[in-house]
N, C-alpha and C positions, 0 to 999 in steps of 0.2 A: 703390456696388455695388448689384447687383440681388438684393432678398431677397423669398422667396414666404412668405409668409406663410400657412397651412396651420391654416384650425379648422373645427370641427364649423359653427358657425351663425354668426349676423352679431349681437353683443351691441353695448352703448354699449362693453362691454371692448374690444371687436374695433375698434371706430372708435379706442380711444384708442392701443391699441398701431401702429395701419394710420399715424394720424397722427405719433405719436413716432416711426416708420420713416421718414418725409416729412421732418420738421421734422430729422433727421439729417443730410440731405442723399442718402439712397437711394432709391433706387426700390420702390416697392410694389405687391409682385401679389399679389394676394390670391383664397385658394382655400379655398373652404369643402363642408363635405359635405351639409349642408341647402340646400334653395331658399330663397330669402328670400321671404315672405310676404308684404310692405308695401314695395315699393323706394322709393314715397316716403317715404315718415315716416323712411326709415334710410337716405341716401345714404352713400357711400365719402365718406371727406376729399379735400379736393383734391389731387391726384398720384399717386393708387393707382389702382391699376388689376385690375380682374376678369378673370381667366380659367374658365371651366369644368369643372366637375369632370365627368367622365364614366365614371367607375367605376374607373379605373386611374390612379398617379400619373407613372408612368414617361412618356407620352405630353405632360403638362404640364408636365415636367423638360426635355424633348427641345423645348417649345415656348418657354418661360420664360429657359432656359440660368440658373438663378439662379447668384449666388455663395455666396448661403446660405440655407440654409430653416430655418426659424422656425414648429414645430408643435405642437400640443393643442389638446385632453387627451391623456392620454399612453398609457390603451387604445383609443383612437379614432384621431386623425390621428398621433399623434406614434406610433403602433402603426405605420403607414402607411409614414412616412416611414423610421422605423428600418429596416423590411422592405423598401427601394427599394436601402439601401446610401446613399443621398447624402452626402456631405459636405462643407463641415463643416455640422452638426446641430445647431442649437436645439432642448432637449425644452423645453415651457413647463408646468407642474402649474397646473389651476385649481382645488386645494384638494380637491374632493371626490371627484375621480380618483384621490389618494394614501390620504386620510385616511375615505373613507365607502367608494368603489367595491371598490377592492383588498382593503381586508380583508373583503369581503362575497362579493365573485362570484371565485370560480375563473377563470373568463373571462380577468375585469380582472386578476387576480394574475397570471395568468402572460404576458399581453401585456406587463404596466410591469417586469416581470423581464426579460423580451425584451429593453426596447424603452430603457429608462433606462441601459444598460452600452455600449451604440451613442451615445451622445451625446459633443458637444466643445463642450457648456455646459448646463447647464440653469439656469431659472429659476423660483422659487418665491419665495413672495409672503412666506412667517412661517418662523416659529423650526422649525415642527411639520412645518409641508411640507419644509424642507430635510432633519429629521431622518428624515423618512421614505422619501422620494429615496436619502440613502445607506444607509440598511438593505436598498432595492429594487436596491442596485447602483449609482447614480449615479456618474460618475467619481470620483474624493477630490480636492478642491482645485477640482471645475469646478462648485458650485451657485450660484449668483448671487442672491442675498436680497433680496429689495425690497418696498414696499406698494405695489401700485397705484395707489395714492392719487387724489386728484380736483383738480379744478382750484376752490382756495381764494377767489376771488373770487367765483364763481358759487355757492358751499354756504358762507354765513356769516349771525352773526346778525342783521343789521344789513337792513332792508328789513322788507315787512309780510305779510301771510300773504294778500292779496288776495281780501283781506275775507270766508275763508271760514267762519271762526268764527261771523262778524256773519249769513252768510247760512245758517247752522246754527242761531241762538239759542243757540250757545255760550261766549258773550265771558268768561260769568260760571263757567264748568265749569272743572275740568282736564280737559285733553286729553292719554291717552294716543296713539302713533303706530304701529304696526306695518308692515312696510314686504314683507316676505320674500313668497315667493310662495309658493301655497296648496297646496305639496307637503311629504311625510311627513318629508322632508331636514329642512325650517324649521318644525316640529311646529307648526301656526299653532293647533291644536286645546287644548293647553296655553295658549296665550294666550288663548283665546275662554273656557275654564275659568276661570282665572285671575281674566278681567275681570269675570266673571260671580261669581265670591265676593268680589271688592272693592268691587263695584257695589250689592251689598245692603247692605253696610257703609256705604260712602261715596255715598250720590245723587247727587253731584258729578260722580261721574267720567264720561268719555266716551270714544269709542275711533275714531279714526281708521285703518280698517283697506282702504286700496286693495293690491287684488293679483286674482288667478285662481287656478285649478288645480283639480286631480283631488278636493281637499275642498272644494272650496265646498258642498255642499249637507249636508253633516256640520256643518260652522261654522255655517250657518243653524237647522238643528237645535240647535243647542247653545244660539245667543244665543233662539230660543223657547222652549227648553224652562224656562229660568231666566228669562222676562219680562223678558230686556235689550236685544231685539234694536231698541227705538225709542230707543236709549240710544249705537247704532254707525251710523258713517258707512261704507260699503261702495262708492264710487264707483269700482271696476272697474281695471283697468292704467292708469298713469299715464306719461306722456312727459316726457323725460329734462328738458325746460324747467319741468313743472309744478311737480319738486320740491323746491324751495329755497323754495316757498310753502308746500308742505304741512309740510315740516320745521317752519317759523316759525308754523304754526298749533298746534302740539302742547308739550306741556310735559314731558313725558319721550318717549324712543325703550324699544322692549319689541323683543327676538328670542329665542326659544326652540327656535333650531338646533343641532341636535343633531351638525352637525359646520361647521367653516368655517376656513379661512384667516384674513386680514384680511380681512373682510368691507366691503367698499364701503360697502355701505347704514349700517354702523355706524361709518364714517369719516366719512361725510356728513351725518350723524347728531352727533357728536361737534365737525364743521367750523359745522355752525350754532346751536353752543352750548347744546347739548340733552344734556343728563345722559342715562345709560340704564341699566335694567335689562336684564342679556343673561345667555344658562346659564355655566354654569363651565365653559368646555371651553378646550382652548388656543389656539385664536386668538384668545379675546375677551380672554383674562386679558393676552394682549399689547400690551390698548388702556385695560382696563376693569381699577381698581385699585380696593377696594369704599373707599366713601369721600371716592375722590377723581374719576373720572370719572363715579360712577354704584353701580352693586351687582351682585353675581354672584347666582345660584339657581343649585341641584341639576337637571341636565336633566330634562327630561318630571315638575316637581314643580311643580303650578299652585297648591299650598298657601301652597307659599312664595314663589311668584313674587308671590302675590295679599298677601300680608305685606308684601312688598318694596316695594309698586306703595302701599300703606295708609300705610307708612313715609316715602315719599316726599312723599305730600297733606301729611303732616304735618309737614316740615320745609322750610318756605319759606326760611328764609336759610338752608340747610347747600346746597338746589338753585342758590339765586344761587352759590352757590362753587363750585359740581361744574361751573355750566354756564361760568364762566372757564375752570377747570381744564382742560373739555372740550376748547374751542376754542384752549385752547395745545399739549394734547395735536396737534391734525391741525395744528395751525402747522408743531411739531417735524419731526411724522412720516411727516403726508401730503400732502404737496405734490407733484403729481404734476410738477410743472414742475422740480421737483430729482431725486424717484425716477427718470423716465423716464431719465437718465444712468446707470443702472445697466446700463439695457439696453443701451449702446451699448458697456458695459465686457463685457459674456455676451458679445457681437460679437467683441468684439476675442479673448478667450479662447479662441472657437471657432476663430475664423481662423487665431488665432497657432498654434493646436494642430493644426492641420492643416498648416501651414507647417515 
């Protein structure tokens, strides 16, 4: 069948759901609301195909003829698509559209009020998005639960960190990793705190922190104002190939997001046998059991994250066991090459429901 597939921008998410529509055996059109920025560095999977958005979707329906549309975030395109009438309907939740947006912007509440009671499936990724889909209306019996999980061959511990440690003069540190992007969502400024009261403690430690965003020049103030900033690595946004090196250069994963689903970065994280500290909010505690994959903190509490992170130098063999544990954890739970069959079951639910 032909499905149009309907998001805001072009992420590595978007390539994986464009190609688990392909490897189904559908056809894939794909319609986003942002221009792409870099068409090389992000090509479409083979078999999918772009149409253009041009301000209205009615016009791409009438061009497209789908059998089923497949849309989010769910105040943005899945807002869209609900308001077209189409059916049958895919809503997709990307986590911060349920669990950060809605309950913050008036806006975002009354569009997924709208827009989640129009659907003939939706899918979310954790326990916390689906509970909050049917508090927002989501049909009863149509949520479809799954991790997005990652492809386990390519994010495992097994390979070397290409030689970046060695070209840091860091063989002999631990390396922390930070991965999230430099906005107020993934409080990167807690982490930079954090590393900064563990780092007078510990000489040792080091911080591996690629990303961007709206604070970077806040984070640079921070690692100067505490004389750590010759202490972090800062090498800028990373491609989606570089990081299964960067993962094997670090010895714990750190996020101090203050809302998330199943979080990729801490699946991929967890896939390359990398213990973590991450906040206590509920999609980590869905991955992150303190102990066994790694340890929780109080969100926005750099006190105890910096506790946490001091705790961890300190116990070399309880880290050999977390980073097992870790990597049997995303064996379990994310493999994207079993999850994506959830997605073909939202399919069938939607269709059947329309039928």
């Amino acid at each position: 069948m032909k499905v149009l597939y309907f998001s805001r921008n072009y992420s590595p998410h978007d390539f994986r759901f464009l190609s688990a529509i392909v490897a189904g055996g559908h056809r894939a059109f794909f319609l986003r609301l942002k221009p792409q920025i870099s068409e090389r560095k992000h090509p479409l999977p083979p078999g999918a195909e772009e149409v253009v958005w041009r301000g209205k979707l009615k016009p791409v329906l009438e061009q497209v003829k789908p059998d089923l549309v497949h849309a989010g975030p769910l105040p943005t395109c899945g807002y869209l698509a609900a308001r077209s009438g189409f059916h049958p309907l895919v809503l997709m939740s990307w986590g911060s559209d349920l669990l950060w947006e809605a309950p913050r912007s008036l806006l975002a509440r009354r569009r997924v009020k709208y827009t989640l009671p129009r659907a003939d499936a939706v899918i979310g990724d954790c326990e916390a998005v689906r509970e909050a889909a049917e508090e927002f209306g989501a049909p009863s019996g149509r949520v479809v639960t799954f991790p997005w999980g990652l492809d386990l061959k390519h994010f495992n511990p097994r390979g070397d960190d290409g030689g970046l440690r060695a070209r840091l003069g860091w063989q002999q540190n631990f390396v922390l990793l930070h991965l999230r992007a430099w906005e107020p969502l993934y409080d990167p400024l807690t982490i930079a705190r954090a590393f900064a009261l563990a780092a007078h403690q510990e000489p040792n430690l080091r911080l591996l922190m690629p990303g961007a965003g709206s604070l970077s020049a806040q984070l640079t103030r921070v690692f100067e104002r505490h004389s750590v900033l010759d202490r972090v690595h800062l090498p800028g946004q990373l491609s989606q190939a570089e990081l299964p090196e960067i993962f094997r250069a670090a010895d714990l994963y750190l996020s101090a997001s203050q809302s998330d689903g199943s979080s990729v970065s801490l699946m991929e994280a967890l896939a390359s046998g990398l213990p973590a500290i991450v906040s206590d909010i509920s999609g980590n505690r869905e991955w992150v059991q303190p102990g066994k994959q790694g340890w929780l903190f109080p969100v926005k509490n750099d006190t105890a994250l910096a506790d946490q992170i001091l705790e961890a130098v300190a116990s070399p063999d309880k880290l050999k066991l977390m980073a097992k544990q870790a990597r049997k954890t995303a064996e379990s739970r994310a493999d994207w090459s079993q999850n994506r069959l959830a997605l073909y079951r939202a399919y069938d639910l939607a269709m059947e429901g329309r039928r």
